[in-house]
N, C-alpha and C positions, 0 to 999 in steps of 0.2 A: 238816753242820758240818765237812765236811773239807777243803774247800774254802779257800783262803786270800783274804779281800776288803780291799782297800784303799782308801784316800782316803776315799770318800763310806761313810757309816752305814750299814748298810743297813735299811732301813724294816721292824720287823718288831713285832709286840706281846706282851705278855707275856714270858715269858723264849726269845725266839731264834725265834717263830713267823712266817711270813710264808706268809698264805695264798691268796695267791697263789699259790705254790710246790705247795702240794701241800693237800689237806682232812686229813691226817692228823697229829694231835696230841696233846696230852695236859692235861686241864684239872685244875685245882685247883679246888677249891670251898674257902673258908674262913669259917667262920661266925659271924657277928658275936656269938653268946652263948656267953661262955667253956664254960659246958658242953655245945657242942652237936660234933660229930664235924665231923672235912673229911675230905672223899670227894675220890678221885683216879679219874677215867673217862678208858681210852683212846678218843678219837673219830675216826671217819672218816666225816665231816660240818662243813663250816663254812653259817652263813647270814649270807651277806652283809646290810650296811647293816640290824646289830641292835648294839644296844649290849649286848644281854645273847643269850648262847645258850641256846634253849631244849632242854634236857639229857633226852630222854625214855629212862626206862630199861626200858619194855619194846620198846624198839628194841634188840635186842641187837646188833645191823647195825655202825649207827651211834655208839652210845653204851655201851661196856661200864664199869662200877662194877669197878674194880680193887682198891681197899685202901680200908680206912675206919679213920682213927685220930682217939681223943681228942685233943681240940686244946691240950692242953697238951703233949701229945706232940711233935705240930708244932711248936709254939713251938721247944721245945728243937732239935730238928733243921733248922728252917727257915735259919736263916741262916747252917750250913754249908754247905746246898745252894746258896742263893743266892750265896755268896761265889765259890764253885767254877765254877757256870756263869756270872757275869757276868764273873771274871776268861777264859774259854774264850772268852766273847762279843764282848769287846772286842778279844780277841787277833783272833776274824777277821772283826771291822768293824761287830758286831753292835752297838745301843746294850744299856746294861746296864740293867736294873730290878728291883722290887719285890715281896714280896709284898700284897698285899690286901686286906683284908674283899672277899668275891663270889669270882666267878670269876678265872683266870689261866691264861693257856691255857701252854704248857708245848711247846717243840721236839719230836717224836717221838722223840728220840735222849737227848736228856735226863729226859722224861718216865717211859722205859725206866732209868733210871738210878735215879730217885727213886724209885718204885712197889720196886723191890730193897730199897732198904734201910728203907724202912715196910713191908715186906713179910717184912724179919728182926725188925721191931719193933713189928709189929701188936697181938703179944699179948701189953706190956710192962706191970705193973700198977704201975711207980715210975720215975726216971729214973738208976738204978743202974747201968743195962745200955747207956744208951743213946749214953755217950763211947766205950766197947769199942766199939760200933756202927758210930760216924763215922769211928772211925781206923779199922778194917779197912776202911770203906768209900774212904774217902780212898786206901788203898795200891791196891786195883784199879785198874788201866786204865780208860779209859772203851770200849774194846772187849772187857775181859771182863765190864765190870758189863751189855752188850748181848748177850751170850752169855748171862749169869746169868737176864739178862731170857726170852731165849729159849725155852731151856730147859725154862724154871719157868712159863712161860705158856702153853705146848704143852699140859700138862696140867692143871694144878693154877693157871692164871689168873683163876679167877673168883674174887669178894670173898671166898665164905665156905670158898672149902679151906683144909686144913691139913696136906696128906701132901705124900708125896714130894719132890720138889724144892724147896718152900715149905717142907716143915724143914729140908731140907738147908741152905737160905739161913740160917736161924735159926742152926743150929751154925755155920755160917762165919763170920758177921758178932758174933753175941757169944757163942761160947765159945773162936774162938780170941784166945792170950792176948795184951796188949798192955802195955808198961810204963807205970811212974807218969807216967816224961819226955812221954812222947806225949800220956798224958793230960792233960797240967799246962798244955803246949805248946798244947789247947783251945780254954783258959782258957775253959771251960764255962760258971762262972758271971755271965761279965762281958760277953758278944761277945751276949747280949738288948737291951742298953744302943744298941748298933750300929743308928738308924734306917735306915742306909745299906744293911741287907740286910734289915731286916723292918718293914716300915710298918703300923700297928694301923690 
């Protein structure tokens, strides 16, 4: 994504993927019963000419299970993410889109972005925590949220840890402190309304 394109779109699916380019990305699963989890797997594997990918998770190879959050959780978080990387997207020639019901395959660089911060919000049991979230997430770079990625998945990147640098993420992203302004600036309760970043 550091690459600057201009004129033509560039042909790519889900948010910023074109696999052509490379097998390595990041899928979204979203599931059509409000009580059911979305699971976020980093892959390094595409199969050509499928409309659906078939996601096996004792391939650890190919398919690894990164984070799994209640999808009301997602709700609330989703179309900050998607606001951030379709405004990234368009800036470098990318078309912009949606979330889902099914799969969404997800940029590797982006992918690395999102998994950070479901990753400080994994074990949220209300949506209290979760504008502190956004906005410290929001002030990262997107080459230190790739660093945070880094780091935290060297050791502690599979679904179910909970040490070391996966807490460390947890205190950065909601216990440092943030004003009302920032919060307000959100407008958390109103930007679900927004089809233009989250399609049911």
């Amino acid at each position: 994504m550091s690459k600057s394109r201009k004129k033509n779109v560039v042909a790519s699916i889900g948010f910023g993927y074109v696999p052509s380019e490379t097998q390595h990305h990041f899928m979204v699963v979203i599931p059509k019963e409000k009580n059911d989890n979305v699971k976020v797997y980093e892959r390094f594997i595409w199969q050509e000419d499928r409309d659906e990918q078939d996601i096996d998770e004792s391939s650890p190879l190919h398919n690894q299970l990164k984070v799994v959050v209640p999808k009301w959780l997602w709700q609330r978080v989703a179309p900050y993410v998607a606001q951030e990387f379709n405004f990234r997207l368009e800036k470098e020639g990318f078309k912009k889109s949606k979330w889902k019901v099914g799969q969404n395959p997800v940029h590797r660089l982006f992918g690395k972005e999102l998994v950070v911060l479901l990753w400080a919000l994994e074990d949220c049991s209300d949506d209290s925590q979760v504008p502190v979230a956004i906005v410290n997430w929001q002030g990262l770079r997107p080459e230190e949220r790739w660093w945070l990625y880094g780091v935290t998945n060297a050791a502690t990147g599979r679904v179910n840890d909970r040490r070391g640098w996966r807490m460390a993420l947890k205190y950065a992203l909601l216990e440092n402190p943030v004003s009302k302004k920032q919060i307000m600036q959100l407008d958390f309760e109103n930007i679900l309304d927004q089809k233009i970043v989250y399609d049911e």
